[in-house]
KELUM-342999 format. One line per field, with one value per residue (C-alpha): x, y, z; residue in three letters. Coordinates in Angstrom, 2 decimals, decimal comma. Layout:
BEGIN
xx: [X/...]
yy: [Y/...]
zz: [Z/...]
vovex: [ALA/...]
This chain:
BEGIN
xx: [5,09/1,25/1,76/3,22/-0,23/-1,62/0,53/-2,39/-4,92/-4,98/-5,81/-4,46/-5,94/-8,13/-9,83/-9,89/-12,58/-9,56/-7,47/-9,08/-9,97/-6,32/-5,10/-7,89/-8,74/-12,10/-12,96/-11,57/-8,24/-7,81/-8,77/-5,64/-3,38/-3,55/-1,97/0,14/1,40/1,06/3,42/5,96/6,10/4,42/0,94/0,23/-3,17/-4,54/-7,59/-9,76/-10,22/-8,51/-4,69/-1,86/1,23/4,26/5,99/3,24/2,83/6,66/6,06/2,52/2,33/0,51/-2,68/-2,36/-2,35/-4,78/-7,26/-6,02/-6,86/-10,30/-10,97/-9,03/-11,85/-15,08/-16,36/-13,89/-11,55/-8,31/-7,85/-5,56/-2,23/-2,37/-4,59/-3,08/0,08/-1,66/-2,98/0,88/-0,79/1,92/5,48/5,41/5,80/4,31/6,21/3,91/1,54/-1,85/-4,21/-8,17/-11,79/-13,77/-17,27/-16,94/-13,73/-10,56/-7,78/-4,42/-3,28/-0,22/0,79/4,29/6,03/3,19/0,76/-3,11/-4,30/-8,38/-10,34/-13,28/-15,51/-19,46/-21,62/-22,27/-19,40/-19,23/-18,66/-16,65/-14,79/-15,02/-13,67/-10,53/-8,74/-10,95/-10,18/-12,06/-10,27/-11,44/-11,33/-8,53/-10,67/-12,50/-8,93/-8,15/-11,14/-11,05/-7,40/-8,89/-11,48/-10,00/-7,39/-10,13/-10,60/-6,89/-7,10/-5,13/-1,20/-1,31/1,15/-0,35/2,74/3,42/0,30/-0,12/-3,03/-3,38/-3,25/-7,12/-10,09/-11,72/-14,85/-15,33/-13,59/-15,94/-18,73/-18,22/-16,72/-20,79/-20,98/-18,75/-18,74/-18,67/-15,31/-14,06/-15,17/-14,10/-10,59/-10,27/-11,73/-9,08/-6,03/-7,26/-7,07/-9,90]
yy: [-3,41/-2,85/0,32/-1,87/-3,23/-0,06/-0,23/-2,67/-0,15/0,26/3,32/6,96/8,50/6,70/7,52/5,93/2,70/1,70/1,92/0,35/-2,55/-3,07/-2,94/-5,40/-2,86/-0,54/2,42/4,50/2,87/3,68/7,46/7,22/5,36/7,49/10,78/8,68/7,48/11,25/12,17/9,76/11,27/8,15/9,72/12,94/14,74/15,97/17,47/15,48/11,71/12,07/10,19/9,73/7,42/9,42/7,46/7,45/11,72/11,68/9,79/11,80/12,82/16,20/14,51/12,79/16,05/17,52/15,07/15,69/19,00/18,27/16,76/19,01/21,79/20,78/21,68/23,17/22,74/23,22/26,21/29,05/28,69/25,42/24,33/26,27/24,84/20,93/22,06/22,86/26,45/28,36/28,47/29,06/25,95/25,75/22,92/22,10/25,30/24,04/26,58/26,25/27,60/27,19/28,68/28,44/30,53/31,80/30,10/28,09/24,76/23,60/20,42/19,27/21,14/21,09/24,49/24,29/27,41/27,95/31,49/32,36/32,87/33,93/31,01/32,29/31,43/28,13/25,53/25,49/22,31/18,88/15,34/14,24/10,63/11,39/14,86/18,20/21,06/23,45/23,50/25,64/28,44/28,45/28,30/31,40/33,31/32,64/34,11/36,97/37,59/37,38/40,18/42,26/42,92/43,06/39,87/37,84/38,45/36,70/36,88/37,20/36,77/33,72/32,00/30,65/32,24/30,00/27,24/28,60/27,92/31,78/30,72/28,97/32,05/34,62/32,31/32,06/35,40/36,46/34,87/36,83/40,78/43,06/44,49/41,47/41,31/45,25/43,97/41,06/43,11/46,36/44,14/42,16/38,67/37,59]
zz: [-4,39/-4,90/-6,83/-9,69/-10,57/-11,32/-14,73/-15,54/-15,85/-20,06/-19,33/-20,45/-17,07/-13,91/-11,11/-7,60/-8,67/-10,70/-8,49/-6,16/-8,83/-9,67/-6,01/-4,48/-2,00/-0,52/-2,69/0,69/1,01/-2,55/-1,54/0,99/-1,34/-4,19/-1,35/-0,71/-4,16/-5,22/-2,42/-3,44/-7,32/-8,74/-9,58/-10,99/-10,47/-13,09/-11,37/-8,49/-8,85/-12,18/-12,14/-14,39/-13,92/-14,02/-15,84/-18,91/-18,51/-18,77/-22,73/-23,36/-26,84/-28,36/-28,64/-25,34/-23,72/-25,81/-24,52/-20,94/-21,54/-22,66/-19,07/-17,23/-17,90/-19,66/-21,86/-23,57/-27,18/-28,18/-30,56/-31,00/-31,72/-30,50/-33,26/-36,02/-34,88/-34,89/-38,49/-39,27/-40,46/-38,46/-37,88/-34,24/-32,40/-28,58/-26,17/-23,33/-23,99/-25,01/-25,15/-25,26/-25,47/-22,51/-21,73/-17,23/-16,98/-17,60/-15,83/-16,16/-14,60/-14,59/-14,19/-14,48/-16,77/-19,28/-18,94/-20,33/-20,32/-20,98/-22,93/-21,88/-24,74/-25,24/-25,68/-29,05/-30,05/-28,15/-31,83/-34,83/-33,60/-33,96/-32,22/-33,58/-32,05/-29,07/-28,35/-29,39/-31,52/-33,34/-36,96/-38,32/-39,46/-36,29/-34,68/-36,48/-35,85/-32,01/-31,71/-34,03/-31,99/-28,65/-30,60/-31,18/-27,88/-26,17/-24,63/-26,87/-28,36/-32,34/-34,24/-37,89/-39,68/-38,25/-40,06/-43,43/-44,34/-47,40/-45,86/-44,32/-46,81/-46,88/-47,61/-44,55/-42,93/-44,13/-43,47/-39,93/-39,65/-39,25/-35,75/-34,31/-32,97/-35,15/-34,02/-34,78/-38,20/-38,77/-37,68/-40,12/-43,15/-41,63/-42,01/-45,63/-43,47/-46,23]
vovex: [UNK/UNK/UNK/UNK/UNK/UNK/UNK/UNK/UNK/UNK/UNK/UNK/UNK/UNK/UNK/UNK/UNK/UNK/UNK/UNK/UNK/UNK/UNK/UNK/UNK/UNK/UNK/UNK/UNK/UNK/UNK/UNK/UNK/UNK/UNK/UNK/UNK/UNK/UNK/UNK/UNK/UNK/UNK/UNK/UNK/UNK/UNK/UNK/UNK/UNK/UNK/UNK/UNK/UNK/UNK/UNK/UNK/UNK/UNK/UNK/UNK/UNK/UNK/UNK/UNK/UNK/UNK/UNK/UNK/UNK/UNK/UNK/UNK/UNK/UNK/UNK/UNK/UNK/UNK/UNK/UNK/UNK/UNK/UNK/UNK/UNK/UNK/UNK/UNK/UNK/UNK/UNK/UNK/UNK/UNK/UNK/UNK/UNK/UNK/UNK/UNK/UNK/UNK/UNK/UNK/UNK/UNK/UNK/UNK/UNK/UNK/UNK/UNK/UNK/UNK/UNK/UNK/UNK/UNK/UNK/UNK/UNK/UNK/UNK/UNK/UNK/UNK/UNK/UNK/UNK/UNK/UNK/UNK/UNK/UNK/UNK/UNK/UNK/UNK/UNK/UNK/UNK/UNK/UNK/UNK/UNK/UNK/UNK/UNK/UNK/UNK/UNK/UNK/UNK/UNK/UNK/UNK/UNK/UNK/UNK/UNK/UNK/UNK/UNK/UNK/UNK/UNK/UNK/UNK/UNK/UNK/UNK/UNK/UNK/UNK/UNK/UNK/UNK/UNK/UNK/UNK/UNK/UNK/UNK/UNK/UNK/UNK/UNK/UNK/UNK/UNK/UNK/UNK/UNK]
């Protein structure tokens, strides 16, 4: 079977010049192939011209999917609880819930049973993260601040309590802290976060 050489591709994701590459055929049979192979539960789409194996999504690991969710919207960065939770800076474990900041839109794609869901924030406050083992996430007092923020405004659930504040260096927090809305700010100095 033809499909098995695709488990040459090294890999984590591929488009259809790979596939075409690996299966010795024309950039449009590989178009047609990869329905077909999708069809059959032996690719997974992540979005278009962007493939998985099935068998390799089945063994993805957290940072596997962060980066998958790097590409499924860009730009964007993980952050929330799913970087305070990468940071080990709360006790509220998400399974398959990766959550990130993205500046286009708000929206959720899921694929599998794994859910990335993307925050709309202000360019403004578009930084605060970094690239870790190829993927971006946001530093965990950016992390912080972004689930604060989005708070502030009703448009996040966080549960406080859940977070090891000391695990958070405050300088950095009130540092940054100045970027953001004012409301935001009023919140974190209301509740004595720093």
């Amino acid at each position: 079977m033809k499909f098995l050489q695709l488990k040459n591709i090294k890999k984590l994701y591929f488009g259809h010049e790979d596939i075409a590459r690996a299966l010795g055929i024309t950039l449009q049979s590989a178009k047609v192939t990869v329905n077909r192979y999708i069809n059959q539960g032996l690719l997974i789409r992540v979005k278009r011209n962007i493939y998985v194996l099935r068998e390799k999504w089945t063994s993805l690991d957290r940072e596997q999917k962060f980066l998958i969710a790097n590409i499924i919207q860009v730009p964007s960065y993980i952050s929330l609880m799913s970087a305070l939770d990468y940071y080990e800076i709360t006790t509220q474990v998400q399974r398959d819930f990766i959550e990130s900041i993205a500046v286009k839109r708000t929206k959720g794609v899921k694929i599998e049973q794994s859910f990335f869901n993307y925050t709309k924030i202000n360019t403004d406050l578009y930084s605060g993260f970094s690239r870790t083992r190829g993927f971006f996430i946001a530093t965990p007092e950016k992390a912080f601040l972004d689930a604060v923020y989005l708070m502030s405004f009703g448009r996040y659930s966080f549960d406080i309590p859940s977070i090891d504040l000391s695990k958070l260096n405050s300088e950095k927090i009130v540092y940054l802290a100045r970027l953001f809305p004012l409301r935001t700010q009023n919140l974190l100095k209301k509740n004595e976060y720093f």
